[in-house]
C-alpha positions in Angstrom: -0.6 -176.3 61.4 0.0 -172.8 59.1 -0.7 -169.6 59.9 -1.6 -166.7 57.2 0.6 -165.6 54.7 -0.6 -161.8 55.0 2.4 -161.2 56.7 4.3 -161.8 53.5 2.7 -158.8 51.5 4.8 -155.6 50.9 2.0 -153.3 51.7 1.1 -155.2 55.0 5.3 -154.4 56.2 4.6 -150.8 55.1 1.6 -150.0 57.4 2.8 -152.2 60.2 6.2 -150.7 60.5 5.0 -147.2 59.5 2.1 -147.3 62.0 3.2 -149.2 65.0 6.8 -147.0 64.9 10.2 -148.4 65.9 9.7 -146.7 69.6 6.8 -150.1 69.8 9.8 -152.2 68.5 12.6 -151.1 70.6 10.3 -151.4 73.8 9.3 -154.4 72.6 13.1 -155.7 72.3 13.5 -154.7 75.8 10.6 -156.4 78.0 12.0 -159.8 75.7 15.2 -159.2 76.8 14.7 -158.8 80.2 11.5 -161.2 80.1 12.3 -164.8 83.0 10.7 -166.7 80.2 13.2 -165.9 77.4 15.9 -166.5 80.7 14.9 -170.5 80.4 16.0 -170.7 77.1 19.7 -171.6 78.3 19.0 -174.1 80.9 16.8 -176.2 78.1 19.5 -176.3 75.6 21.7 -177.4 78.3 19.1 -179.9 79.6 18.7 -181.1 75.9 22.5 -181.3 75.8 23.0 -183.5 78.8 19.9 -185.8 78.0 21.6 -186.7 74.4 24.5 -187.4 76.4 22.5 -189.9 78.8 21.3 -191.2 75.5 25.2 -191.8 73.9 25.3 -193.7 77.4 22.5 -196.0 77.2 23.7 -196.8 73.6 27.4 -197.7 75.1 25.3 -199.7 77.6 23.3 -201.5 75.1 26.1 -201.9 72.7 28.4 -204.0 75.4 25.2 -206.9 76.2 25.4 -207.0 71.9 28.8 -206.4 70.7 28.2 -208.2 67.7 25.1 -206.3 66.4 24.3 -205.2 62.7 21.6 -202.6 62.8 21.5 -202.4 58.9 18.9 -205.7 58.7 16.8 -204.2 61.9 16.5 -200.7 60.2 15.3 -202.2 56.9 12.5 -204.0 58.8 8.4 -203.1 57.9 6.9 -202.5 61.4 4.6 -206.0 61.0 7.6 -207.9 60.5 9.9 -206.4 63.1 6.8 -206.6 65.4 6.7 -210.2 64.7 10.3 -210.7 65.8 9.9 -209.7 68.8 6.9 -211.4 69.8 8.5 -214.6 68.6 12.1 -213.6 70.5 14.0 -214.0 66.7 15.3 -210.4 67.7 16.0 -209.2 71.7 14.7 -205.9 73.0 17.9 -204.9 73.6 18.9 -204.9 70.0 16.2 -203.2 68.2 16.0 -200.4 71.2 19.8 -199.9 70.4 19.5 -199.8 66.6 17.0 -197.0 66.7 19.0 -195.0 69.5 21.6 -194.9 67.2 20.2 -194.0 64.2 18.2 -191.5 65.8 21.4 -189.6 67.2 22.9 -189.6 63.7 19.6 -188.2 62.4 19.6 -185.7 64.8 22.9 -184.6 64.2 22.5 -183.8 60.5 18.9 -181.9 60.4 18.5 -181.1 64.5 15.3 -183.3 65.2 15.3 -184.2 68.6 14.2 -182.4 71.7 14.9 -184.8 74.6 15.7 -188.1 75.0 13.4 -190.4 77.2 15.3 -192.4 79.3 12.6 -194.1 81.4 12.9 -196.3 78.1 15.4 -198.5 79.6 13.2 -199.2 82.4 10.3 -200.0 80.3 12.5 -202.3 78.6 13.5 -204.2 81.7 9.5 -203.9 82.1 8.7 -206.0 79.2 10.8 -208.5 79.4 9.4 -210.0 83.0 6.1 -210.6 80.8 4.5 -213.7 80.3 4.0 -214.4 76.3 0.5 -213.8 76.3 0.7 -210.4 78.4 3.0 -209.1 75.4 1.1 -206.0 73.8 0.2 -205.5 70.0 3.5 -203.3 70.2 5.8 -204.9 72.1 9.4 -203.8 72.3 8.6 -201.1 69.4 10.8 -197.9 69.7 8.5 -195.1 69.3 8.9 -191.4 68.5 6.3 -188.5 70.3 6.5 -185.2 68.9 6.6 -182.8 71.6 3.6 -181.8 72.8 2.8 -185.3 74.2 2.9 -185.3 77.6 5.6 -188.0 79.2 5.8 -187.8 83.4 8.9 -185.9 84.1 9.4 -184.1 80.7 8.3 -180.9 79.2 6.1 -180.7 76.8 7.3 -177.2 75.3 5.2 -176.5 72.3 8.6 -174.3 71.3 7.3 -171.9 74.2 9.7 -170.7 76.5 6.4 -170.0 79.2 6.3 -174.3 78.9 9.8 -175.0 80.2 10.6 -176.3 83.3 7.2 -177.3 83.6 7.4 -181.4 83.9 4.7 -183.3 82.9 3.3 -184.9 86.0 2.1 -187.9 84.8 2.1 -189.8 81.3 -0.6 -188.3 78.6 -3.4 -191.0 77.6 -2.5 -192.0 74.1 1.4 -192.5 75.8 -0.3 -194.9 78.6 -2.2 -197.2 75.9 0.9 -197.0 73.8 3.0 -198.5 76.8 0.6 -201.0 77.6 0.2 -202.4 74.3 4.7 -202.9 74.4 5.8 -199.8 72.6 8.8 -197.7 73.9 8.7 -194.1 73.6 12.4 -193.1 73.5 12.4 -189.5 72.0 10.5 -186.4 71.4 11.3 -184.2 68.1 10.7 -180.8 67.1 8.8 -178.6 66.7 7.8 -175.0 64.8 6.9 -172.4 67.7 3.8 -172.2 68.9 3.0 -175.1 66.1 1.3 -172.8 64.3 3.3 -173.1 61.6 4.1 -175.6 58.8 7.7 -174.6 59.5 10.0 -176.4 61.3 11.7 -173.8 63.9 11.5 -172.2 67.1 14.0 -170.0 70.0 14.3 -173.1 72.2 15.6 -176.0 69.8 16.1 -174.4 66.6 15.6 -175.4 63.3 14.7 -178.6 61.4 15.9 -179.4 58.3 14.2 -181.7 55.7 16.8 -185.0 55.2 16.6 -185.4 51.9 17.4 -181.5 50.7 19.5 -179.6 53.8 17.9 -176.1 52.0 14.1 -177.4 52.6 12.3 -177.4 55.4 10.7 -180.7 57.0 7.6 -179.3 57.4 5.5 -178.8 60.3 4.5 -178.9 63.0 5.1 -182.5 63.2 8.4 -182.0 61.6 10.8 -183.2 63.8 8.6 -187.0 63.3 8.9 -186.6 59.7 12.4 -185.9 59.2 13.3 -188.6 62.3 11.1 -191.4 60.3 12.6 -190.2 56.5 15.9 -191.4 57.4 15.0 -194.4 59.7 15.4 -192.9 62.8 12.2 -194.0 64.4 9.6 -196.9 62.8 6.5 -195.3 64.3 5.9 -191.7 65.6 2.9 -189.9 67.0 1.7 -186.2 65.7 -0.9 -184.0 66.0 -2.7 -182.1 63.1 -5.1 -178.8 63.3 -4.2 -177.8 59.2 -2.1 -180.1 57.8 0.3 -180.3 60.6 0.8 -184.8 60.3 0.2 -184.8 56.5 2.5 -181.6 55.5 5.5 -183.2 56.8 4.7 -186.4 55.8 4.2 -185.0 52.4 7.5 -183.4 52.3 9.7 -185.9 53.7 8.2 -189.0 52.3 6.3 -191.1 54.9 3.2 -191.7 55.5 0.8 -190.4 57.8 -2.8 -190.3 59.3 -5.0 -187.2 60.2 -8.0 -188.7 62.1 -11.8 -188.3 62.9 -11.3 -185.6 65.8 -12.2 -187.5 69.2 -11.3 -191.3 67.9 -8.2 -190.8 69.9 -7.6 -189.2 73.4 -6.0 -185.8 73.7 -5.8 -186.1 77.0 -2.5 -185.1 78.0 -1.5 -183.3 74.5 -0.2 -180.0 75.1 -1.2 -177.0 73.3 -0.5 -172.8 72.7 -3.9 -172.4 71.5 -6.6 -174.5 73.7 -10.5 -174.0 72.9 -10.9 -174.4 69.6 -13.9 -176.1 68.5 -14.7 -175.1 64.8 -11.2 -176.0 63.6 -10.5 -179.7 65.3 -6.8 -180.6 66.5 -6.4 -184.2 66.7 -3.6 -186.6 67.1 -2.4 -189.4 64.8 0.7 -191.8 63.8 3.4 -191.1 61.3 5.3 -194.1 59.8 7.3 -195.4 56.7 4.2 -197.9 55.3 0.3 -198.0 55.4 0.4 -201.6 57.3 2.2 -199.7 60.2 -0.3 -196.9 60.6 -2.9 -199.9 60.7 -1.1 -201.8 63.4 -0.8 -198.7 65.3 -4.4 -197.8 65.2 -5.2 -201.5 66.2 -3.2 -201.1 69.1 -4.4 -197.5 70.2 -8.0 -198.6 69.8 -7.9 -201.1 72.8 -9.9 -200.8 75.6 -7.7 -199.1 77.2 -8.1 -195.9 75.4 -11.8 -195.6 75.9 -11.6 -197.0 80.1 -8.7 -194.1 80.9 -10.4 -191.3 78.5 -14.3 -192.4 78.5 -15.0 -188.8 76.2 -13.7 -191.5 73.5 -16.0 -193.7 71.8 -15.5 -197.6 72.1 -14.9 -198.0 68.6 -12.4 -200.8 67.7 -10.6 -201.3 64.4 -13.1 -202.6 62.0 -10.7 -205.6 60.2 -13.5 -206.3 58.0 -13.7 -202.7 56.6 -9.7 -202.8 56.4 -9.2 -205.7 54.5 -12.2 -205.6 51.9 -11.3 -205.8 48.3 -14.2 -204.4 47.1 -13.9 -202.0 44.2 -14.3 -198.1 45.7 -15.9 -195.5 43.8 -13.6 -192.5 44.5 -14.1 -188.7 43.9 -11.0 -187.1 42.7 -9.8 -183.6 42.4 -6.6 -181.8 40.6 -6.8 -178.2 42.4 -9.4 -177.3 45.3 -9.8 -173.3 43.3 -7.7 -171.4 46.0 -4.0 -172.2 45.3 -3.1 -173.2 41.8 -0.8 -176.7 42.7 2.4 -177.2 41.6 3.1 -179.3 38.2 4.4 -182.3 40.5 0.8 -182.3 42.7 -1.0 -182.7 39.4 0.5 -185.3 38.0 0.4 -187.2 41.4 -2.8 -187.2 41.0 -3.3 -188.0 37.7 -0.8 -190.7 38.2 -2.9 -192.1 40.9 -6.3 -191.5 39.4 -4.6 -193.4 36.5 -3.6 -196.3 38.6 -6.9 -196.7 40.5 -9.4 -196.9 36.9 -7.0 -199.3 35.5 -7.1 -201.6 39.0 -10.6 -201.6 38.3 -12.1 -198.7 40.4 -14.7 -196.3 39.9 -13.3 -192.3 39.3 -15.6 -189.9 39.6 -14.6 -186.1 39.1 -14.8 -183.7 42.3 -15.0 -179.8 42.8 -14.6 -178.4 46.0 -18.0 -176.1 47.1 -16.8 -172.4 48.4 -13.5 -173.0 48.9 -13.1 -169.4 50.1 -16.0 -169.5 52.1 -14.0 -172.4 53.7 -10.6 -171.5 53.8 -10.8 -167.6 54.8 -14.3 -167.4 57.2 -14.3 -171.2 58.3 -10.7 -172.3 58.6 -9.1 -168.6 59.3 -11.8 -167.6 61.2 -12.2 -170.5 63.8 -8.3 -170.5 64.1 -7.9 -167.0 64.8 -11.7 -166.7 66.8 -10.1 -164.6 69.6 -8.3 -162.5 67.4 -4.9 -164.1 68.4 -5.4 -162.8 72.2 -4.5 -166.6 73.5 -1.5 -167.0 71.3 0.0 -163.2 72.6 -0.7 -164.1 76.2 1.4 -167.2 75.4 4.3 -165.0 73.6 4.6 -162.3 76.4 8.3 -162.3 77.0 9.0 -164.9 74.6 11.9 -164.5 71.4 9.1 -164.5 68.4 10.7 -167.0 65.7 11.3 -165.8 62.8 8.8 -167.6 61.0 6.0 -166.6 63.5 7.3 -162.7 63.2 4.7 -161.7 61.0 1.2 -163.2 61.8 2.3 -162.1 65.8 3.0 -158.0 64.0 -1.0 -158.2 62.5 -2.4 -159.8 66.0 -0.5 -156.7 68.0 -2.0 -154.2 65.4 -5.3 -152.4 67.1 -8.6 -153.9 65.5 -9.6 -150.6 63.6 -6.0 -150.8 61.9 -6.7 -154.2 60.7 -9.9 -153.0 59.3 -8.7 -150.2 57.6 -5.9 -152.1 55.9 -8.2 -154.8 55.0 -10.4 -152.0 53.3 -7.5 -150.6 51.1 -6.3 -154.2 50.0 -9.4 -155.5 49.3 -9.3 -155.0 45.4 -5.2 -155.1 44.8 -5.1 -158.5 47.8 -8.4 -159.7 48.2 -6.9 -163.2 50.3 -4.9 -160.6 52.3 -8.2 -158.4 52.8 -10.1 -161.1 54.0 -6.8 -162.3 56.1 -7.1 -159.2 57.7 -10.7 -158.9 58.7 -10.6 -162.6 59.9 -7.7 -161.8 62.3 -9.8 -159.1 64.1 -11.9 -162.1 65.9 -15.7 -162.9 66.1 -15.7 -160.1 69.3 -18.8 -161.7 70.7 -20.2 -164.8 71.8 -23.5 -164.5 69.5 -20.9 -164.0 66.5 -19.0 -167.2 67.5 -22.0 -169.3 68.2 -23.0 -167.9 63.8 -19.4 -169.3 62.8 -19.5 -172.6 64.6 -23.2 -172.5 62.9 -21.4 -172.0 59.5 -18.6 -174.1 59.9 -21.8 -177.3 60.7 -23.6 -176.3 57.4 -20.6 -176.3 55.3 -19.7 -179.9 56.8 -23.2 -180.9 55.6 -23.1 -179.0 52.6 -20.0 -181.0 51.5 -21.2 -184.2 52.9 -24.7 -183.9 50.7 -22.2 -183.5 47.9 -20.2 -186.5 48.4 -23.4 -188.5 49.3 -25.2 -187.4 45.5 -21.8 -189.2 44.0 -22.2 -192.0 45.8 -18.2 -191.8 47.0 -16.7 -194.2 49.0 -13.3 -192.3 49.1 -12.1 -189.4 47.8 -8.4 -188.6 46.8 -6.9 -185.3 46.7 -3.7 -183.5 46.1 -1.0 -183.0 48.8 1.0 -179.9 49.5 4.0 -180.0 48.0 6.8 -181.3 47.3 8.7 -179.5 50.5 9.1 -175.8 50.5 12.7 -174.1 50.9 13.1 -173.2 54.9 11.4 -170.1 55.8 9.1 -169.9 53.1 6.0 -171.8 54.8 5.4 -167.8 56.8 5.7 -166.4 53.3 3.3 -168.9 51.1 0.9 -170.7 54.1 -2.2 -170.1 52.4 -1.3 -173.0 49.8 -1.8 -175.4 53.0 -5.6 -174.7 52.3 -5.0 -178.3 50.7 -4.7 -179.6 54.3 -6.6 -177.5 56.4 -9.6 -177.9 54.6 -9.9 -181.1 56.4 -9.7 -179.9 59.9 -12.7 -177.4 59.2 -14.6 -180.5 57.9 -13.4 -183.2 60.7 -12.6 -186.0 58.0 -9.8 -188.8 58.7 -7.1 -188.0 56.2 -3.9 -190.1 55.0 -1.1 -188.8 53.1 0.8 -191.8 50.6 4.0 -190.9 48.8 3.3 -192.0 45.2 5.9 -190.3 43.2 9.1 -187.8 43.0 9.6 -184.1 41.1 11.1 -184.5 37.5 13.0 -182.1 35.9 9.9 -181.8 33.6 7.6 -180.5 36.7 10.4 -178.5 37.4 10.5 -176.7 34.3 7.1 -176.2 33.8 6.7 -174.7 37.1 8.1 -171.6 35.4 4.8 -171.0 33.9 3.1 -170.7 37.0 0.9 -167.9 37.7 -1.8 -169.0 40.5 -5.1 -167.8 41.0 -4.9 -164.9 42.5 -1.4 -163.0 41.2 -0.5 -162.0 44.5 2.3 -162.3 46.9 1.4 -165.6 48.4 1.1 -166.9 44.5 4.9 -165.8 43.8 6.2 -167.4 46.9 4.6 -170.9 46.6 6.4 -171.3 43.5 9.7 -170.1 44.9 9.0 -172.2 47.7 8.9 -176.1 45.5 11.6 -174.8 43.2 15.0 -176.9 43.4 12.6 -180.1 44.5 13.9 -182.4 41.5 13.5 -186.1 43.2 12.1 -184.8 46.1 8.7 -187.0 46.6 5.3 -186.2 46.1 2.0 -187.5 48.3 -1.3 -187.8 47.9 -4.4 -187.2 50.1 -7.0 -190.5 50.7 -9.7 -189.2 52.1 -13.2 -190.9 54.0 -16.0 -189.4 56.1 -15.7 -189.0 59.7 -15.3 -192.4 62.2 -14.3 -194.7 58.9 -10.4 -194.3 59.4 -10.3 -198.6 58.2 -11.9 -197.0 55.2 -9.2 -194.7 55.2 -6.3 -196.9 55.6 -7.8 -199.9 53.0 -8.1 -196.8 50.4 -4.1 -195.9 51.2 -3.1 -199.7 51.2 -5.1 -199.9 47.7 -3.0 -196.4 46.3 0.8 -198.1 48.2 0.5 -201.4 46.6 -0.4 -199.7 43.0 2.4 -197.6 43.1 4.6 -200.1 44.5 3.7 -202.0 41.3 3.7 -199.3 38.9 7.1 -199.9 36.5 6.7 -196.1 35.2 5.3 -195.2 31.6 
C-alpha cells in the first residue's frame, strides 16, 4: 500500500530539517540505537539464516526418495493441470513440494524474497497422503506462498517491524486453515516493505526486494516478495493483502496476475497489521498467481464452508460458476488516465490495446471519467489512511530503524500539527497535492470529524456507483501502475498509485492482467512527459518507469462489490485475447 509522496518535495526537506533541528535527529539516533526492539534485528536475520538452512535440508531429504527428478516439466505446469496431477497421483507430493523448494531458494538468492521457511510443510505433506481420495481438497499437494503478515502457529508475522519479532503466532490465521484443509502447502513467507505502507519493497529486518526481471527496479509492494517469488516460478500460488494497490502493484510490475477483493469476502482473521482500525480505506486479502484460471481455483477453494463456519463475520457466499463461465458479451467502461497522475506512454497503450481487443471480440466499450478524483484521492483515500494523523504508525516505530523508503512520511507525522498547517498554507499555490498532503496528515482530531469522512467516503461510493449504473457497465477496465519503478523511487512518486488506491476508498474487487511489455517507442516518448500538476511527484514518476523497455504492462478489470466471478470471467475474457493477439 503507498504512502504520500510530500516527502519528496525540496521545500518539505527545508522546513523539516530547518525546524525540527539536528539536536531532534541526533536524540533521535540515540533512543534507536539503544531501543530492545532495534536489538532483535540480529537474532531474526539469524533465525531466517538457519530456517533456509532447514529448508536446503528438506530439499536433500526430498531429493534422495526422487533422485531422478526433472523439475523443469513441474515448473512449466498451469495450476489446473498440476492440480489435476496430483489428484490423479500422475505426479507424487514429494516431487512437486521439492521442485518449488528449489526454485524458491534460487529465487531468493538473486532478488532476497523470502522471510522464513515453513517447515511444518513436511508434516502436512505426510498429512495428505494418509487421505482417502475423496477427502483430497480442491488444493491438494499445492505449494503455496503467504506474504508475511499471515499468521502461521509458531512463526512471526513481522510486518518489517522490529516490535513484531519474536512474537510467534500462536495458532494458524483463518484463510491459512481453509487453505490447508482444501490440500495446499504453505511452505514460505516473502517480503515485505516496512510497515507495508509502502509500494516499495524494503525494510531493517530482511532487506530489500528486487524486481526479477530488472535487478535496478523494485518488485513492488507491499506484496512484493509474492510477486517477485511467482515472476520467476518460485511459487504457483501466493496469498497478499491490498489497502492501495498493495496485490495489484506488484503484480503489475513483475508480471502475474492478481486479485484485490470485495473487503469481507475473505477472513482477515489472523492477518497481521502496523495500522489496525481503518474503516474508510478497506485492507483485504487476495491471491497472486501466474494465470486467471489459478486465481479462480483459488477462490473456489477459499470460498468453502469452511471459511464462513471458522470466521462467521464472512458471508456464505460460494463461487458463482455460472457467473464465471458465461460468454455473454460485457459492456465495459473504459478509461486512459483517472485526471490526477498523467500515465506513462506504456499504461495508455495497454489500454488502448485492450479496449481494442475487447470491441473487436464483440464487446460493448463505453468511455469512462473518473468523478473528483481529488476529492478521492487526497480527502477520501489520504484522509482515511492517515485518520489519526499517523499516531498508530509512530507508536509502532518507537525504537525501530525507519527504512529508508518510510524516512520521509515518518519526518511529516513527527512534525507538530500547527507546522503541518502552516507548511500546507505556503505550498498551497506552488504544490497544491503537497498542500493538501499536508493538511490530510494532521488527522480528523475528533470523533464528529471522523464520523463526516466515513460519511463522505459512503457518498462518493454511491456517487460513483450511480455513475456506472446510468452506463449500464458490467465491467470496467482501467489502467495499471506502471511498468515497475526503479528501487526507491515508490517514497519519491507514491501519489501515481492513486490508480490503485482508488479502489480501496470504493471497496470494488479488482484484478490486474499482464497484457503487454514497454517498447522502445513508449520509452522515447516518455520524454515528453509533463503530468498534471508540474511538480515533484510529476518529475519522479517519469524517472521512476524510465529504463522499463520489455518490462510488462497490466491492466485493471474491474466489477462492483461481491461479483469477484464477474471479476475473474472479465480477466479470463482480456488473458485469452491477448494470448491470441499476433501483434499489429
Amino acid at each position: 500500500m503507498p504512502a504520500l509522496a510530500l516527502m519528496s518535495y525540496p521545500m518539505v526537506t527545508f522546513f523539516t530539517l530547518s525546524v525540527v533541528g539536528a539536536a531532534l535527529l541526533v536524540v533521535s539516533l540515540l533512543l534507536q540505537w539503544y531501543s530492545p526492539a532495534r536489538n532483535k534485528i540480529p537474532g531474526a536475520q539469524k533465525r531466517r539464516q538457519v530456517a533456509l538452512q532447514r529448508m536446503e535440508a528438506l530439499i536433500q531429504r526430498l531429493r534422495e526418495q526422487e533422485p531422478d527428478l526433472d523439475p523443469e516439466p513441474i515448473l512449466e505446469l498451469p495450476l489446473a493441470k498440476l492440480a489435476h496431477k496430483l489428484q490423479t497421483e500422475q505426479l507424487s507430493l514429494e516431487s512437486v513440494l521439492c521442485s518449488y523448494l528449489e526454485q524458491a531458494l534460487k529465487v531468493h538468492q538473486e532478488v532476497n524474497c523470502l522471510t522464513d521457511f515453513l517447515e511444518e510443510c513436511e508434516e502436512q505433506l505426510q498429512m495428505l497422503k494418509k487421505l482417502k481420495k475423496s477427502e483430497r481438497g480442491l488444493l491438494y499437494g499445492v505449494p503455496l506462498s503467504l506474504k508475511d503478515p499471515y499468521d502461521c502457529k509458531g512463526h512471526d508475522s513481522t510486518c518489517g517491524l522490529a516490535q513484531f519479532l519474536k512474537k510467534p503466532a500462536a495458532k494458524d490465521g483463518v484463510i491459512v486453515k481453509v487453505l490447508k484443509a482444501q490440500g495446499a502447502i504453505p511452505f514460505v513467507k516473502t517480503n515485505i516493505p516496512h510497515t507495508l505502507l509502502s509500494f516499495d519493497c524494503s525494510n531493517p529486518i530482511f532487506g530489500q526486494t528486487l524486481n526479477p526481471l530488472n535487478l535496478k527496479k523494485t518488485s513492488g509492494g507491499s506484496s512484493g516478495g509474492e510477486g517477485a517469488l511467482l515472476a520467476k516460478r518460485g511459487s504457483i500460488l501466493g496469498m497478499g493483502t491490498d489497502t492501495g494497490g498493495s496485490i495489484r502493484i506488484p503484480a503489475s510490475f513483475c508480471g502475474v496476475y492478481g486479485l484485490r477483493t470485495t473487503g469481507y469476502r475473505l477472513s482477515y482473521s489472523g492477518i497481521a497489521s502496523a495500522v489496525k482500525g481503518k474503516k474508510s480505506v478497506t485492507t483485504v486479502a487476495g491471491p497472486m498467481a501466474r494465470d486467471v484460471e489459478s486465481l479462480a481455483l483459488c477462490l473456489r477453494a477459499l470460498l468453502s464452508e469452511d471459511m464462513h463456519r471458522l470466521d462467521p463475520t464472512v458471508p456464505a457466499l460460494p463461487f458463482r460458476e455460472e457467473v464465471y463461465s458465461s460468454k455473454e458479451p460485457l459492456r465495459i467502461g473504459y478509461y486512459q488516465s483517472d485526471g490526477y497522475t498523467q500515465p506513462s506512454p506504456s499504461m495508455v497503450r495497454a489500454v488502448h490495446l485492450t479496449t481494442r481487443l475487447l470491441q473487436e471480440a464483440g464487446h460493448q466499450m463505453v468511455p469512462f471519467t473518473i468523478p473528483r478524483i481529488e476529492h478521492a484521492i487526497q480527502d477520501l483515500y489520504t484522509g482515511g489512511l492517515f485518520a489519526d494523523g499517523g499516531a498508530t504508525l509512530l507508536e509502532k516505530l518507537k525504537g525501530d530503524i525507519v527504512d529508508p523508503s518510510m524516512k520521509g512520511l515518518v519526518s511529516l507525522f513527527r512534525l507538530p500539527g500547527s507546522l503541518k498547517s502552516f507548511l500546507a498554507s505556503i505550498l498551497k499555490y506552488i504544490a497544491p497535492r503537497v498542500s493538501q498532503g499536508l493538511k490530510e496528515l494532521r488527522g480528523v482530531r475528533t470523533p464528529k470529524r471522523l464520523w463526516e469522512q466515513h460519511t463522505a467516503v459512503e457518498k462518493y461510493q454511491q456517487e460513483f456507483i450511480a455513475k456506472w449504473r446510468s452506463l449500464d457497465l458490467d465491467v470496467l477496465l482501467a489502467p495499471a501502475l506502471g511498468p515497475a519503478f526503479y528501487i526507491s523511487f515508490p517514497a519519491k512518486a507514491s501519489e501515481s498509485s492513486s490508480y490503485m488506491s482508488l479502489y480501496n476508498v470504493l471497496n470494488f474487487p479488482v484484478g490486474v492482467v499482464p497484457v503487454t511489455t514497454v517498447t522502445p517507442q513508449d520509452e522515447e516518448e516518455l520524454a515528453f512527459y509533463k503530468g498534471y500538476y508540474g511538480d515533484n511527484t510529476d518529475q519522479n514518476f517519469r524517472e521512476a518507469v524510465k529504463g522499463s523497455v520489455a518490462l510488462p504492462v497490466a491492466v485493471q478489470c474491474v466489477a462492483l462489490p461481491w461479483e469477484e466471478e464477474l471479476c475473474l470471467r472479465f480477466m479470463k475474457e482480456v488473458e485469452t485475447l491477448v494470448k491470441n493477439h499476433k501483434g499489429d
